[in-house]
N, C-alpha and C positions, 0 to 999 in steps of 0.2 A: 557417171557424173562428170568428169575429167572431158570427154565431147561436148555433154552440155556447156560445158561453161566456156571450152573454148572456142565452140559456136559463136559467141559474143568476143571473140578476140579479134577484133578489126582495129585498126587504129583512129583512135576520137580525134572527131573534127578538128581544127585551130580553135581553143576559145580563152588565148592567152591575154587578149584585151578586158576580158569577163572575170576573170577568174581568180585576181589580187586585187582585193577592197583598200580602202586607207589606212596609213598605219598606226598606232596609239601613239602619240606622242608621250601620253604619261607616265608608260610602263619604267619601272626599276628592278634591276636587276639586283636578284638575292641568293648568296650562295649557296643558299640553302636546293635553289633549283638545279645544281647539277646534280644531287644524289636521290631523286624523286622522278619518279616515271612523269611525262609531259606530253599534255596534246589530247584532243578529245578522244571520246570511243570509237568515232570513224577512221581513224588513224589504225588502231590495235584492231579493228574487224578487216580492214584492206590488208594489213601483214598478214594474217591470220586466215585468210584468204590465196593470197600467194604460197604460202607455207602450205598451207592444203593442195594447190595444182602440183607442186614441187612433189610433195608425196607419193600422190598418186601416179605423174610422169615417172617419178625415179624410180618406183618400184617395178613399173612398166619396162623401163629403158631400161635396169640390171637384167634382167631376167631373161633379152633378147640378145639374138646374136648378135657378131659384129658385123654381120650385112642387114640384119633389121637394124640396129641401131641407125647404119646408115641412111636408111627408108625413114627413119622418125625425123630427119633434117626440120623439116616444114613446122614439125609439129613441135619439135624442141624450143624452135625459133619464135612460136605463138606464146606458149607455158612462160619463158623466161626473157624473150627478150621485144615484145611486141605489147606496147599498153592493153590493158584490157577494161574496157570502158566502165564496166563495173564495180573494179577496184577504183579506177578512178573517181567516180561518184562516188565511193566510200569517203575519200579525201580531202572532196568536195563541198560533203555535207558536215565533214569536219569543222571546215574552214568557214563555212558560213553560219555552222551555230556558235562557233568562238571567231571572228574575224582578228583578235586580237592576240591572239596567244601565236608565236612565232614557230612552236613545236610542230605545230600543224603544215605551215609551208614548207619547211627543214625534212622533214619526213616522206612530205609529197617529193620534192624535189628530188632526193634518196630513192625515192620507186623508180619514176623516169630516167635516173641518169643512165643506165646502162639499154636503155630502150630506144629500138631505131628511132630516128628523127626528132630526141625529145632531148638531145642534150644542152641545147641552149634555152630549154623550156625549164631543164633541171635545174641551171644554173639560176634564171628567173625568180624560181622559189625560193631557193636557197639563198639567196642577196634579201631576198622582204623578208627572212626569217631575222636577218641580221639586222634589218634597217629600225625594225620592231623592238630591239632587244640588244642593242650595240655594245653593251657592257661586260655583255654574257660571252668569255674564251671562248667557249666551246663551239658556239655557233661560227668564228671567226675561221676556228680551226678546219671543221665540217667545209665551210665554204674553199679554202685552202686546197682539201685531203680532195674534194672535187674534181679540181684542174687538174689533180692528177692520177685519180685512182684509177686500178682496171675498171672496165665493163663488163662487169660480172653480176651475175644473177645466180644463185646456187653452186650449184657445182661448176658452171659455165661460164667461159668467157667468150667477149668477142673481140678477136686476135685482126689483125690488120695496121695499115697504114694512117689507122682513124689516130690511133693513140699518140705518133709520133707528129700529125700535124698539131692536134690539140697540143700536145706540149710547147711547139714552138711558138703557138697564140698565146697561151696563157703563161709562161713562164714569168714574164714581170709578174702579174697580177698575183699568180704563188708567192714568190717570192714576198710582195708587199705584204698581203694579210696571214701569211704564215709568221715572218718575224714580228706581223702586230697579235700575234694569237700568244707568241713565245713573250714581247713585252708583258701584256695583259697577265698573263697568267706565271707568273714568276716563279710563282715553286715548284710546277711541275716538269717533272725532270725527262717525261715524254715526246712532250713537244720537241726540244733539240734533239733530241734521241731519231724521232721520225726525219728528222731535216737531216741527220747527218747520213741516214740510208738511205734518203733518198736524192742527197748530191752525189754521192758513192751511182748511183743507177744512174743518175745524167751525165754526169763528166768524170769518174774514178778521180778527184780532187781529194788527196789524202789528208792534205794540210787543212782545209776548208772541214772536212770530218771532224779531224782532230778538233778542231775549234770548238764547231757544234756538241762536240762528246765533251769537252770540258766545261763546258757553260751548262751541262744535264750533270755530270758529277757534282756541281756544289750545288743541287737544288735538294730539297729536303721531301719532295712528295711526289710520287709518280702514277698516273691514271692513265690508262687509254680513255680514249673518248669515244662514246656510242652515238649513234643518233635516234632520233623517237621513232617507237614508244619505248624504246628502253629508256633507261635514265642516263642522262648524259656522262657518269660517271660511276661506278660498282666498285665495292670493296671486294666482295666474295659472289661468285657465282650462285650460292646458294642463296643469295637475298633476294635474288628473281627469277622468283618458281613462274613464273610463265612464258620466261626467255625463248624454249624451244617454238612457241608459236611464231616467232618472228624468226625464222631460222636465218635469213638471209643477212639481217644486223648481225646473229649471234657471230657470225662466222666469217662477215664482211672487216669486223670490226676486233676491237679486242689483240691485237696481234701485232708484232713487229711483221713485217716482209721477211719469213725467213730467209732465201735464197740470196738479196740480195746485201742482206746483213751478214751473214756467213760468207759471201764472198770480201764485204768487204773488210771483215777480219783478217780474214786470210792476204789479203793484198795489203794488208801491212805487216804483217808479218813476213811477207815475201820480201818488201821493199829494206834493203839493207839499211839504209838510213834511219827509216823511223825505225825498226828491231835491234837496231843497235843503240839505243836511247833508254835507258831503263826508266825514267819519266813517262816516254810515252808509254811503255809497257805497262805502267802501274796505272795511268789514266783507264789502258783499254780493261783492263781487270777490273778496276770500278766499273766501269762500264756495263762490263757482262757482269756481272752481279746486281746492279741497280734494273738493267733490260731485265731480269729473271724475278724482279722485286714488284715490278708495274703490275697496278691492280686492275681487275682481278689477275691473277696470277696466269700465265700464258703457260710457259715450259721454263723448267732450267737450264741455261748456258752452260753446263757443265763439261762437256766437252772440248767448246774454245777455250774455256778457259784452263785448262789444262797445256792446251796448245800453248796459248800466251806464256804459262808457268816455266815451259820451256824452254822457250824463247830469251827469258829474261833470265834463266840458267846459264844459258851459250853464250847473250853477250856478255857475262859477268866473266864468267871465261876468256874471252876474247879478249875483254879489255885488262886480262890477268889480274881481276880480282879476287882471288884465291878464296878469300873467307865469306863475302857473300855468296858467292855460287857452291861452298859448304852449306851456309846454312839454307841457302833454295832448294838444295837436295834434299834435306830434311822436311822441307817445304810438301816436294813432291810424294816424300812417302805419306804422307798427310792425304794430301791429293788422294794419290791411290784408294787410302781408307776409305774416304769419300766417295771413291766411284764402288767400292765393292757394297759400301751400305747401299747405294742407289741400284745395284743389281740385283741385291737381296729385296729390297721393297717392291721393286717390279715383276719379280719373283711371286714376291708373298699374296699379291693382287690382281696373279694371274691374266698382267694384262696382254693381248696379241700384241705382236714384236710389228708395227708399220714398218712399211717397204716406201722407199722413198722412189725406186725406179732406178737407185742409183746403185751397182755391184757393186764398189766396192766401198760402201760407207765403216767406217769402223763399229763393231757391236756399241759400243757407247753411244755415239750420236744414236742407232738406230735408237738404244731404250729410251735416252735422251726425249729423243721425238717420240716413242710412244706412250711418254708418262704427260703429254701436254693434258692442263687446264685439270690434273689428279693434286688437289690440294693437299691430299695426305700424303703424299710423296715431296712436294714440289716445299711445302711450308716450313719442314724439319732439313730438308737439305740448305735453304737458305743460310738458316744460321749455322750449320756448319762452312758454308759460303764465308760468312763473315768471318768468321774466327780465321778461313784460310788467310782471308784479307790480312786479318791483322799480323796472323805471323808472315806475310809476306812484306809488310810495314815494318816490321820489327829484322827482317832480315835486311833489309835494305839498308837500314839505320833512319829512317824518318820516323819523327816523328807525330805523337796524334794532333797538334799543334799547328803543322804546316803540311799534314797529310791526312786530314780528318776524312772518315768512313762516318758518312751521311746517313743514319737509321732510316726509314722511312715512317715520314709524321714526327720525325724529331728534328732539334736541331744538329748543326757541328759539333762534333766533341769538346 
């Protein structure tokens, strides 16, 4: 089947003059539409289709050596990164029995992006998804996460000099509908959160982070943003039982950047200035709590935040405050508690230990990363999360008044 279909993997003609009807001027945007699947049936038959080559390639490609692998170049490059006219008709026929619905173009756009010669084709769609439906964050956001996501298809990226020209074109344009995605959508506490890891990847701007990570701590509700046919927003993974068919969203999406959010933790921590600040410290602590809070639930920061705990022990220290860096001590046997319940539940759930490539990661981070998207792990560690918060609030001497721990879906204390 997998030959068959990629038989048809040539790349479709230009028919981008053809292929964006006129936009509704009357659509209004209702909240209600970020937590609702969007977009016709030809949308969820074209993922579902993908998801199927993907299958079938990757079951192929484990199972061969690393000099077959080699040999499969051509053929990797058809599966994930070369239109396949088929799926495209799927998209097609989408758009033309709803011309109006924006899901449709937003989705299409999402296939293409990462496919040779189709990235300004991708971006095309993804602007008429907006122009359609101007109201609606998410599409703002999507259009944003565009300009600068990888080109990744499954498992697969494609690596090169592509990525750092595009940045240098699109950067203003990020820049503009990214902050108008963060106006738009005020309470979520994601948006600043994705800006501040991804100024961290362009320029290591600690100060410019900082910013961004304090404008997500006082927000009150945190979602990643999907694109169709999922719904553009998810409480709990188990609310969509047909996720795995779109394997490509599931896993495209949903996620902070771990590497370069872990780096940029650690580079302030490193930076004497900002870890000698216990303000900042307690920012970045919310912070990784609130990132471990975004729905649906990714993994827990449990780790760094430990790191941070320590940090904010030393400078107490440092700046010979005797009785705070007492009671952060107390703090950390706390901590501790924390990390041996999360050993035990990773334990009890038998889950494989992920290898990140890296020797010498500490056991923690590894279980850390191999408890991602296990909501029975990840939901009860939370609120022990918080209570750390609070005794570390309570150690400092601030109070809930001028240092509120932001519930998620509630307000300030």
């Amino acid at each position: 089947m997998l030959a068959l279909t990629l038989g048809a993997c040539n790349p479709a003609p230009p028919q981008q003059e053809d292929t964006t009807p006129k936009t509704d001027p009357d659509r209004e945007f209702t909240y209600d539409r970020l937590t609702v699947p969007l977009g016709g049936e030809g949308i969820r038959k074209a993922w579902s289709q993908q998801t199927l080559l993907h299958r079938v390639f990757i079951q192929k490609y484990d199972s061969a050596s690393e000099a077959e692998q080699k040999e499969m170049k051509d053929e990797l490059n058809k599966v994930y990164f070369t239109a396949n006219p088929i799926i495209r008709q799927n998209f097609e026929d989408a758009i033309e029995q709803d011309p109006t619905e924006p899901a449709n173009y937003v989705s299409y756009g999402y296939y293409l992006l990462p496919k040779h010669g189709e990235y300004e084709n991708s971006l095309n769609y993804i602007q008429k998804g907006i122009t359609m439906e101007e109201d609606n964050p998410a599409w703002h956001f999507l259009m944003a996460y565009a300009y600068v996501a990888p080109l990744r298809c499954g498992d697969f990226y494609r690596f090169g000099t592509i990525d750092q020209l595009r940045w240098k074109r699109y950067e203003e344009k990020y820049e503009i509908v990214m902050r108008r995605a963060a106006r738009m959508w005020s309470k979520n506490w994601y948006v600043p959160y994705f800006m501040a890891v991804h100024q961290f990847r362009v320029d290591k701007d600690l100060e410019k982070c900082l910013d961004y990570i304090i404008q997500g701590n006082e927000r009150t509700e945190g979602h990643f943003v999907f694109a169709p046919p999922l719904p553009l927003t998810i409480n709990r993974w188990t609310f969509v039982p047909d996720r795995d068919e779109y394997f490509d969203l599931q896993w495209h999406f949903g996620l902070y950047p771990y590497a370069p959010m872990q780096q940029m933790v650690e580079a302030m921590l490193e930076d004497e200035e900002f870890a000698g600040d216990p303000e900042n410290l307690w920012q970045l602590l919310v912070f990784l709590h609130k990132a471990s809070e975004t729905r649906p639930v990714d993994r827990i920061y449990h780790y760094h935040t430990g790191r941070v705990l320590e940090a904010l022990k030393n400078s107490c220290k440092q700046n010979a405050d005797a009785e705070r860096a007492q009671k952060l001590e107390q703090v950390l046997d706390f901590y501790d508690s924390v990390s041996e319940t999360l050993r035990h539940e990773f334990e009890l759930l038998h889950l494989p230990l992920t290898k990140s490539g890296a020797s010498n990661d500490p056991e923690l981070l590894a279980i850390e990363r191999s408890c991602r998207r296990q909501e029975r792990i990840i939901e009860p560690m939370l609120k022990l999360h918080a209570r750390l918060l609070k005794q570390v609030r309570e150690a400092l001497g601030y109070t809930a008044e001028d240092h509120p721990i932001v519930a998620f879906g509630r307000e300030k204390e």
